[in-house]
N, C-alpha and C positions, 0 to 999 in steps of 0.2 A: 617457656619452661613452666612445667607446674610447681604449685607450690603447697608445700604440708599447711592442712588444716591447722591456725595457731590453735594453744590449748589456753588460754586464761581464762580464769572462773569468772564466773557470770557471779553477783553477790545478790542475796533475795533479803530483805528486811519484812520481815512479817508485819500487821496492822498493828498491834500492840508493840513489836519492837522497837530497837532502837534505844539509845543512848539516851535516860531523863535528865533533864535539867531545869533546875527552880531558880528563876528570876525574882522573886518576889512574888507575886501575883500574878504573872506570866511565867509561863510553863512551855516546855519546847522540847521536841525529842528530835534526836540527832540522827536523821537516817543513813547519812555520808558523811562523815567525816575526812572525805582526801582520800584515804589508805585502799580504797578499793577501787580509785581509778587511774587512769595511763600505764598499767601494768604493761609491761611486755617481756615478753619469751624471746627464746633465740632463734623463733622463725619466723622472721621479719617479713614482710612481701619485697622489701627491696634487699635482699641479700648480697649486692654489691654493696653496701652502706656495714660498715663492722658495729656489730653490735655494741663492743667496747665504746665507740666515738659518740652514741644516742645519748642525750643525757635522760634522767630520770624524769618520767612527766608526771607524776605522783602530785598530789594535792589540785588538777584539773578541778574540779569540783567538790563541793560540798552543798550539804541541802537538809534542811530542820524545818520542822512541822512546828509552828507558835500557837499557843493558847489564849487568846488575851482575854480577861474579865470583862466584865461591862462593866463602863464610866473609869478604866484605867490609862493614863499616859504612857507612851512607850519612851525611847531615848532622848535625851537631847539629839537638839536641832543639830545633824551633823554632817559628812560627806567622807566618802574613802578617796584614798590617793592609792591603792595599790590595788583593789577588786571590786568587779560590778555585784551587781546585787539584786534579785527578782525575786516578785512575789504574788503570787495566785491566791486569790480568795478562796476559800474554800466552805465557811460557812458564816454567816452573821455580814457584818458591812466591817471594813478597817478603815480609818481617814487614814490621809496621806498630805502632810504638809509639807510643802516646797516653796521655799522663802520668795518673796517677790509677784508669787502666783495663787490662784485660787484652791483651798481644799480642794483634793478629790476623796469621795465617800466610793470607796470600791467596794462592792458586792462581789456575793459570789459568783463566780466564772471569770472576775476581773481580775486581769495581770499587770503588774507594771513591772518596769524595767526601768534602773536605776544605775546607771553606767561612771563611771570614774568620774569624781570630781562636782556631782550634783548632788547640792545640798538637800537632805530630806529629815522626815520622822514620820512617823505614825502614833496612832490613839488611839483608841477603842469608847468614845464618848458615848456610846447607843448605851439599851436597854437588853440588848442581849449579847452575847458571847460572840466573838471574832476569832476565826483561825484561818490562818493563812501556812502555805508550803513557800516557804525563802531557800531561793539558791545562791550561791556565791563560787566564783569563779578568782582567782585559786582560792584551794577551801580553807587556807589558812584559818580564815576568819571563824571558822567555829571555835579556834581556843581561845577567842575574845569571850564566848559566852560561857566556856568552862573559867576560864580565871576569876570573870564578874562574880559567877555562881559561889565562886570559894571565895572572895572577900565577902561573901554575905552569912550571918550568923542563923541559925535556924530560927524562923519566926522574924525577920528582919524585913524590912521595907528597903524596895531600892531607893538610893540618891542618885540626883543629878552627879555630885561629888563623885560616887562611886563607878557610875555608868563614866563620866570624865576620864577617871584615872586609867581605869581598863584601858576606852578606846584611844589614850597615848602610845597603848602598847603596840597597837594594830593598827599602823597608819592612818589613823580613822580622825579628823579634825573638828573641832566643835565648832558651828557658826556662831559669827561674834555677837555677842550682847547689842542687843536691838535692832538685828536685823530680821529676825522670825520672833512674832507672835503664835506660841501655839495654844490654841481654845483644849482644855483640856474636859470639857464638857458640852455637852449639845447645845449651845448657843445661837447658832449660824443663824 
């Protein structure tokens, strides 16, 4: 049987586009927020399956472009329980601490993959500017960075405290007190 061409829109976020949000001294712009993936139409390719019975697959992904300053820390030391997490260098070097293991200093072209339940954080300790593209799968996880962004007052410094309270919202758990050292300057 043939089957009609689906119609769902394709979404284009232009280079400047995108959704701004201020961290503090990290900057992120929001290219996916959830709402523009697992759309579907009512012409399904398996059209024995009733459309009614699919449930919504809405929030598959999300994905933010970070700014990090030079000689900034990023979150606490932490791990998700409910989404994986990736992230592509893009320009400048990001550390990458993972408790138990040795820094890794990613450059650009460098991807890691950061899957349920592994504890991490990142830093920006160099001399120049780091930006990395972060995915996260369900995209839940960007309204952790819009909540953090409104507890913060214009001109405000993040906290550990405040980065803490957020990631209670988002299944997100902080590693416990003295299990991660993180160098928040070029030390090594």
């Amino acid at each position: 049987m043939l089957q009609k061409m689906p119609t769902v829109p394709v979404d284009f976020v232009p280079a400047k586009g995108g959704e701004k949000i201020s961290l503090g001294a990290i900057q992120l712009r929001v290219m996916e927020d959830g709402s523009h993936t697992g759309k579907l139409d009512d012409q399904l390719a398996f059209p024995q399956i009733p459309f009614s019975k699919i449930p919504s697959p809405d929030n598959r992904i999300g994905a933010a472009e970070f700014t990090v300053p030079p000689h900034t820390p990023g979150p606490p030391a932490h791990w998700h329980e409910m989404h994986d997490e990736t992230f592509l260098v893009t320009k400048g070097t990001i550390r990458f601490h993972i408790p138990g293991k040795p820094d890794v200093d990613a450059k650009v072209g460098d991807y890691v993959v950061v899957p349920i339940r592994s504890p991490h954080t990142f830093s920006n300790p160099f001399d120049e500017e780091g930006i990395f593209f972060n995915t996260y799968t369900p995209a839940f996880y960007i309204n952790y960075f819009k909540l953090l962004a409104s507890m913060l007052k214009e001109g405000e410094t993040m906290t550990k405290e405040k980065n803490l309270e957020a990631m209670a919202n988002y299944a997100t758990l902080p590693v416990p007190p003295g299990e991660v050292t993180v160098k928040e300057t070029d030390e090594k």
